[in-house]
N, C-alpha and C positions, 0 to 999 in steps of 0.2 A: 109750151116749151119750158123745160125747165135746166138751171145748170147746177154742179157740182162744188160747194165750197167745202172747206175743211175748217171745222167747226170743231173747237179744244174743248175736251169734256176733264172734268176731274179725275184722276184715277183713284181708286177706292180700292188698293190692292190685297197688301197682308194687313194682317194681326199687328206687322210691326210699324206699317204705312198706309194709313189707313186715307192719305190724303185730311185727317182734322189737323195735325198738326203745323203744317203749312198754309194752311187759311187763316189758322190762327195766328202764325206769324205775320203773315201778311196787315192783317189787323192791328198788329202791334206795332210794327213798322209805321203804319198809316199814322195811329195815336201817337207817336212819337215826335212826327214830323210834324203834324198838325196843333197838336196840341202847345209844342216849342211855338209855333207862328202864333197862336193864341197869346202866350206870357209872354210874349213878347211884346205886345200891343201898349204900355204902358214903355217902354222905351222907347219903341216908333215914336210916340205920341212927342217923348222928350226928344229925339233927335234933329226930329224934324218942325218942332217948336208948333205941334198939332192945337189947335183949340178942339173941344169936346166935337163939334159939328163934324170939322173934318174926318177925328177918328171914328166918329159915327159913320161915315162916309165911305170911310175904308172898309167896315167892316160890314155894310152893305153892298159893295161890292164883290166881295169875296163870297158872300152869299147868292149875290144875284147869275158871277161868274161858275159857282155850283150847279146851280138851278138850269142854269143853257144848255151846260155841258153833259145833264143828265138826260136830254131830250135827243141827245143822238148817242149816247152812250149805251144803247137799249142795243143798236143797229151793229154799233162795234162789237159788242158782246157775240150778236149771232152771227155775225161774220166771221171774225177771228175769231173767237174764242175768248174769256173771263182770263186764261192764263196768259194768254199773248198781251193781251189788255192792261194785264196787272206789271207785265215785264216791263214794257215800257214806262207804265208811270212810276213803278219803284225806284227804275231810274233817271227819272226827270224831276222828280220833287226835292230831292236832297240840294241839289244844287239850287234849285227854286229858291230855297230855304236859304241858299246862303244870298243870292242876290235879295231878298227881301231885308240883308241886314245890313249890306252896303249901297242900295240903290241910292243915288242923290236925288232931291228935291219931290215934291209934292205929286208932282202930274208922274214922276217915274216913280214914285212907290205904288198909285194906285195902276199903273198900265203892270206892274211885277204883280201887285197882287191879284187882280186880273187873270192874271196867265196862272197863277198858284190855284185860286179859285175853280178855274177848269180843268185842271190838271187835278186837283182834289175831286171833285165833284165826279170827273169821270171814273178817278179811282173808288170810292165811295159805292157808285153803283154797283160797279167791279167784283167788287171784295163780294159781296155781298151776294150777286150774282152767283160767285165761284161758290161760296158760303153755300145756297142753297141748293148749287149741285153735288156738292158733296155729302148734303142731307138725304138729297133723294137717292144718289146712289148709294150709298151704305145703310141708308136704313136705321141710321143714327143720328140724332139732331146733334148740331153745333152752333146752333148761330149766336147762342145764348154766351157760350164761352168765348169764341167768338168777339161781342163787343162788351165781353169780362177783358178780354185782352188790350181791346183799345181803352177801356177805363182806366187799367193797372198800368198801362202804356202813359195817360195820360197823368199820372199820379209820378212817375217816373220824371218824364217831362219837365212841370213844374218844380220837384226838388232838383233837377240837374239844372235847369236854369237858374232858378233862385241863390243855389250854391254857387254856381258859377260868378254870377253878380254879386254875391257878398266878397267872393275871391278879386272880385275888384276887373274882372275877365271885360272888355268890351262887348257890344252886342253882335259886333262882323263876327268876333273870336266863337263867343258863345254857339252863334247861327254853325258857324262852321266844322265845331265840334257835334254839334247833332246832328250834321248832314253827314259827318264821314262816316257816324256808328251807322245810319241810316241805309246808304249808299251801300257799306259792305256786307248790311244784312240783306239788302236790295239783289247782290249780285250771287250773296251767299245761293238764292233763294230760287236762281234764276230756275237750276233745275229739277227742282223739286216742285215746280208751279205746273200743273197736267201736264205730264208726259205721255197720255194716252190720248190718243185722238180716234174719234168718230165723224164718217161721213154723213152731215146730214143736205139733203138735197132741198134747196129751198128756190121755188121759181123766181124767173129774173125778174120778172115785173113786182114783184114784192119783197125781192131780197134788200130791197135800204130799210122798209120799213115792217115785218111782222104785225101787224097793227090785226088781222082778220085771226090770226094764228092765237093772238095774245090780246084777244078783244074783252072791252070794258063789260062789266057785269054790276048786276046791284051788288052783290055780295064782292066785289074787289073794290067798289068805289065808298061802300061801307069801311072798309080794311082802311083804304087810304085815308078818310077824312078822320078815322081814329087815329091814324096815325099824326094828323094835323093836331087833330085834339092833345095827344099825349105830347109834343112837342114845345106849345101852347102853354100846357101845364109844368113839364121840365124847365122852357125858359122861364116863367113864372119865379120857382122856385132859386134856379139858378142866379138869375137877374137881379132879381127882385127882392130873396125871401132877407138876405144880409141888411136891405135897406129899409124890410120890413119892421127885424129889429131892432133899427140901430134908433129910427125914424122915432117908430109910429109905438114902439114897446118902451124908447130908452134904454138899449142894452148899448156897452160898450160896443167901439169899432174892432176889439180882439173878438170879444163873445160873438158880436152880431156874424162874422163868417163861417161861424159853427152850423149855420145856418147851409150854406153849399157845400162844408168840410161831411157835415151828419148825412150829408143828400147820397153825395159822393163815394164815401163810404157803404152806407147802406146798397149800393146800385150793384157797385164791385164785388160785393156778399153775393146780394140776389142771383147775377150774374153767373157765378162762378158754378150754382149749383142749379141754375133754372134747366140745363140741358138734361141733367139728372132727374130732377121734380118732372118735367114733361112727358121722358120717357116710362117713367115707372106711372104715373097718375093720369097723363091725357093732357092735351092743350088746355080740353074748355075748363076741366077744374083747376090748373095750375091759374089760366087766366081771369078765372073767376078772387081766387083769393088773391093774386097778385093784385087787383083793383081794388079789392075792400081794403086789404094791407095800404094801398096807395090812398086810397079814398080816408080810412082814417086816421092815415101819417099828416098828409095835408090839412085836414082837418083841427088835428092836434096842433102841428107845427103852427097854423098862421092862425086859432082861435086861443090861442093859451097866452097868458100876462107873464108868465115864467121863462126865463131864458133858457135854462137847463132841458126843460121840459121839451122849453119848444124844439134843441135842437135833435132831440132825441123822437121826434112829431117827424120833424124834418130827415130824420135815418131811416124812421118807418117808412114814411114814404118812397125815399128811393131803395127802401129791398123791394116793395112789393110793386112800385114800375120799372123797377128794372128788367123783370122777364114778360110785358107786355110786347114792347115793343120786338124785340126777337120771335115772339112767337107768331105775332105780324107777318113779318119777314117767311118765315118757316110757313104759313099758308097761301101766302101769295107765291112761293115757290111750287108749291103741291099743287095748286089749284092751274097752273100752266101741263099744254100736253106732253113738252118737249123742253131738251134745255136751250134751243132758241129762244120759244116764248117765253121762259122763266127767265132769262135776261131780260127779253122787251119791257114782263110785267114790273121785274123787282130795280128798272132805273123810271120807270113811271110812277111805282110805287115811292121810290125813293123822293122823288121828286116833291110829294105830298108831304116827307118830312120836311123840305129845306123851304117849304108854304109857310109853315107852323112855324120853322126859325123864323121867317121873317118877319111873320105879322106878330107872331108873341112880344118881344118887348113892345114897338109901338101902340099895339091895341093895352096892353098892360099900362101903357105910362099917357096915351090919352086919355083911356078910361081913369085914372086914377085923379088926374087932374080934374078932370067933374066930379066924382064922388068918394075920390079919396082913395089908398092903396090897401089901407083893409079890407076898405068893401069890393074893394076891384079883386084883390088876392080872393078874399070868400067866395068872389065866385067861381074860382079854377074851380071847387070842389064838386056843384053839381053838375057842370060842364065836365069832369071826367066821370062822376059815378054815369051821366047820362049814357056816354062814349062808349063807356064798359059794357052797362047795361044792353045796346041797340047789338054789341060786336058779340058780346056771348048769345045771344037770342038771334041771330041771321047770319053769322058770320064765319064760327068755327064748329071744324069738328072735331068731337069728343077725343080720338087720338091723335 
């Protein structure tokens, strides 16, 4: 027996609407929203009179409330639809945003962040989902611009908060202004998020879960644990690499953030043109030198005594893993039959990133405490060239 759900596919119309530019939006909305609850993590912290533990606290929660929400987010997807999915949360986070900047006391900021964290996480899958059905139907990658979008989103972010704060703005104000740009791009968006719908019929007894449709493979659990890997290594860099040189090099506390400013930069570059590089050259070559470029950005960045040098180690790095991870995404989209299972795959898949956030600092700042953070950082290096090496030899194909 089987029944009838109406299942929201991308529309991939004209030359003029191609469905990229509205995913891309969407991305940037996401980055906007998210990225504000991030810089904002050092006011929380003041607000609320945090010591380190607890804002560690929180910010394990928000991860861990991603990581749940991506486990039935696969279900939503092929049910409603990536667009129906995205409506609601574009308008549920703005506001999210603003209670996270006036919630009172301790136990009500982690129960707000909580609700933020699934409400992310579901979106997250989402976007991404949407992302790689508009790859497959058009016949043109985007995922890569995509989260070039949420980079410059979140570069955006950070200067509007920062400015806002030097303007002497409270944090409810601040929060509140980035939820209304938010919110109206949210509503802008509503209907330009799949207008076209497809019936796809999916039996009752497996309509919560696709799991036979969107079943595990060596070559997808390959995908995912790269993905862990690369995560791994970005928190690394991100986390770590500023205190690598402020620490263990002696560079100033200005210099030493050239360190994430070089990453950051470099990513948003890669990014912006990896859709381009893909299409004209093929996944596995683009992904090939995107790992060497990563492999000896990293390299450079955490084994050089030079600060200049290194942050410029550290830019390499993020051009050439910026289009790893998109191109991830854009396989584990292809490799599903349907855009059902490409939902199921790519909030499973997703799942495998938000592994990698969590265990990356902790494993990073365990390990360092036994052997130190140089030699802890030196080892991202052969821990991604390995990652690269296994994903380009089992894992993609050539276009």
């Amino acid at each position: 027996m089987s029944t009838t759900v109406t299942v929201e596919t991308p529309q991939v119309a004209t030359a003029g609407d191609s469905g990229r530019w509205p995913v891309r939006a969407v991305f940037f909305l996401n980055g906007l929203v998210c990225a504000s609850y991030i810089v904002s993590l050092p006011a929380l912290k003041s607000v609320h009179g945090l010591n380190d533990g607890r804002i560690g606290l929180v910010s394990l929660v928000f991860a861990l409330a991603a990581l749940v929400a991506m486990q039935a987010a696969g279900r939503l997807v092929a049910v409603f639809g990536s667009g129906m999915v995205l409506r609601c949360s574009l308008l549920a986070m703005p506001p999210l945003l603003v209670v996270l900047g006036v919630v009172p006391g301790f136990g009500g900021l982690i129960a707000a962040v909580a609700v933020f964290g699934l409400v992310h996480g579901t979106t997250d899958a989402a976007m991404n989902a949407h992302a790689v059905g508009v790859e497959r139907r058009g016949g043109r990658r985007v995922v890569n611009s995509c989260h070039a979008a949420w980079s410059a989103s979140a570069v955006v972010a950070s200067l509007a908060m920062g400015a806002t704060a030097a303007a002497g703005w409270d944090l409810a104000v601040r929060s509140a202004s980035v939820a209304l740009v938010a919110l109206a791009g949210g509503l802008f968006m509503m209907r330009h998020l799949s207008t076209a719908r497809s019936e796809v019929r999916v039996p009752a007894s497996d309509a919560a879960a696709p799991r036979q449709r969107a079943g595990w493979t060596r070559r997808m659990v390959v995908l995912g644990v790269t993905a862990t890997v690369l995560m791994v290594c970005e928190g690394g860099v991100l986390g770590w690499g500023g205190v690598l040189l402020h620490d263990a090099r002696g560079v100033s506390l200005a210099l030493s953030a050239g360190a994430v400013t070089g990453y950051a930069l470099g990513q948003t570059v890669g990014r912006a043109f990896g859709d381009t590089a893909a299409t004209r050259w093929g996944a596995r070559p683009v992904f090939t030198v995107g790992g060497a470029l990563g492999i000896a950005g990293l390299s450079i960045g955490i084994g050089t005594s030079e600060p200049l040098v290194a942050v410029a180690g550290f830019a390499i790095g993020g051009l050439g893993m910026s289009v790893l991870m998109p191109l991830l995404f854009s396989e584990v989209g292809r490799a599903a039959a349907d855009d059902a299972a490409a939902g199921a795959l790519v909030a499973r898949f997703t799942s495998f990133i938000y592994i990698g956030v969590l265990l990356g600092p902790a494993l990073i700042g365990s390990a360092a405490d036994l052997v130190g953070l140089s030699s802890t950082m030196a080892a991202l290096v052969p821990l991604l060239a390995a990652a690269t090496a296994v994903t380009i030899g089992f894992s993609l194909r050539r276009r």
